[in-house]
Structure formats: structure tokens, C-alpha cells
C-alpha positions as CSV (number, residue, x, y, z in Angstrom):
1,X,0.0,0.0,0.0
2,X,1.4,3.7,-0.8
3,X,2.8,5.5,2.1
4,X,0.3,8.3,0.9
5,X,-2.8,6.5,1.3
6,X,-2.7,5.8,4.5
7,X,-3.5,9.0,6.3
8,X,-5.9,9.3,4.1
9,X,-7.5,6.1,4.9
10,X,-6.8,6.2,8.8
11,X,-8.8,9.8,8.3
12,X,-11.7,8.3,6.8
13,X,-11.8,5.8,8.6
14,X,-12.1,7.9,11.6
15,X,-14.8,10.4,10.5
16,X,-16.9,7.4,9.6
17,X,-16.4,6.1,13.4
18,X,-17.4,9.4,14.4
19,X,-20.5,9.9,11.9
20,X,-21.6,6.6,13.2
21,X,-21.2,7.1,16.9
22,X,-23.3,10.4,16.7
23,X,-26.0,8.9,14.5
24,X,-26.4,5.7,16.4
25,X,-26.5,7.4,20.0
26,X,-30.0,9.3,19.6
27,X,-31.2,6.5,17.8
28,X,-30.5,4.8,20.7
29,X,-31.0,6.8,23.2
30,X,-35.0,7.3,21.8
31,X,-35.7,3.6,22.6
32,X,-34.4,3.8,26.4
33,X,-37.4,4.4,29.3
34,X,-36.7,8.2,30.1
35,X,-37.2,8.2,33.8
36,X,-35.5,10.0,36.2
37,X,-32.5,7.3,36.8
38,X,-32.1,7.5,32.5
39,X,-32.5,10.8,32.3
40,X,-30.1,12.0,35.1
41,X,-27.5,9.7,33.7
42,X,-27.8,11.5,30.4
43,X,-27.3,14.8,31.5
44,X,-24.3,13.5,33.2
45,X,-22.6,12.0,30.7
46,X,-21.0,14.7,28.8
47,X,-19.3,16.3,32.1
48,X,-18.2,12.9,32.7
49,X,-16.6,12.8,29.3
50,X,-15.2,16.1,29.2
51,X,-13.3,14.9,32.6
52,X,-12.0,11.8,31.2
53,X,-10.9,13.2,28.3
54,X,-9.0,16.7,30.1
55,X,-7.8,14.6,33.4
56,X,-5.2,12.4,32.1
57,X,-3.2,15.8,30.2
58,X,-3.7,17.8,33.5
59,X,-2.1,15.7,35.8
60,X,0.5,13.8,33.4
61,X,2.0,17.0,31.3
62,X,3.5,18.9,33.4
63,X,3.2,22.1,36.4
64,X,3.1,24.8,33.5
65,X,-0.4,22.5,32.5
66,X,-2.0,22.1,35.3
67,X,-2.0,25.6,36.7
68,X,-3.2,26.5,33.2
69,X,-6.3,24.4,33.6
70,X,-7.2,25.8,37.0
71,X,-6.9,29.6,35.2
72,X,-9.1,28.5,32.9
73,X,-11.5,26.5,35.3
74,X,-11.5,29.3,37.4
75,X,-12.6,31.8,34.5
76,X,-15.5,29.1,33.2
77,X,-17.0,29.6,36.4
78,X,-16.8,32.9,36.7
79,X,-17.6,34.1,33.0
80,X,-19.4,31.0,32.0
81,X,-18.2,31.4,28.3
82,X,-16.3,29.3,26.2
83,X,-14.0,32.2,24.3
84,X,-13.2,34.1,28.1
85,X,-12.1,30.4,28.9
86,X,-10.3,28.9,25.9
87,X,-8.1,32.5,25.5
88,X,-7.3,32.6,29.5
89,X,-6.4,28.8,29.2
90,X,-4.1,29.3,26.3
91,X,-2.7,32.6,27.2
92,X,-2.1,30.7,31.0
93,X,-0.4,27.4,29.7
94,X,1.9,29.9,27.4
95,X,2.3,32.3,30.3
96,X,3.4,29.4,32.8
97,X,5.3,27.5,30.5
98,X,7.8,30.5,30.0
99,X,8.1,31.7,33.3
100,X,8.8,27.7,34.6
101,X,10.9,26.7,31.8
């Protein structure tokens, strides 16, 4: 197989992953019992996600990292949007990453 093709493959195969995961979930999702056990799990689930997915970097990268993530916890809370918190986290992680080295 060309070296080329590859990527290109591994992308494709990944967006149809993806395409299929988000058209199979509310198709899904619509045949569960919504009660109040289902539903609470549901609105759960993405915080749960977003954890699993940010945890692992925070505490494995490095001090410059993890006082980065608090900045920009820190500002979600307190300006609940997403642009005041991506630009303090990126402007933070640069920030601590020059003054630690």
C-alpha cells in the first residue's frame, strides 16, 4: 500500500467512526425508558466525558499544564463562556510554561 494512502484512509476511517457514533447514539438513546435514573445519567454523561478526556493531560503534562487548567476553570466559572475560557487557558499554559521553563 502507498505510504500516501494511508492517512488518508486512517482519516476516513475515523470520520466514519465518528459519523456513526453520533447517528447511532440518539437513535438509541430514543428507545431507552426516560425516567428519572435514565434521564439524570444523560445529562451527566457529557461532564463525565469532558473529565475523562482533560484529566489524564492535567495531571500527566507537566506544572506549567496544570496551573493552566485551573486559570481556565476558574474563569468558566466565573464568565461562564467558552471564548473568556479557551483565550485565558491558552494565554495561561503559554504564560506558565515561559516563566517555569
Amino acid at each position: 500500500m502507498d505510504a500516501a494512502i494511508k492517512p488518508f484512509l486512517t482519516i476516513v476511517g475515523m470520520a466514519l467512526a465518528t459519523y456513526s457514533t453520533r447517528a447511532l447514539g440518539p437513535a438509541l438513546a430514543a428507545r431507552l425508558p426516560m425516567g428519572g435514573r435514565v434521564e439524570a445519567f444523560l445529562k451527566g454523561l457529557p461532564g463525565a466525558i469532558l473529565v475523562a478526556l482533560v484529566a489524564p493531560t492535567v495531571f500527566t503534562a507537566g506544572p506549567a499544564e496544570a496551573l493552566a487548567s485551573a486559570v481556565t476553570l476558574a474563569v468558566a466559572f466565573r464568565f461562564g463562556g467558552l471564548v473568556p475560557a479557551l483565550a485565558s487557558g491558552l494565554g495561561s499554559v503559554l504564560l506558565f510554561r515561559w516563566l517555569l521553563g
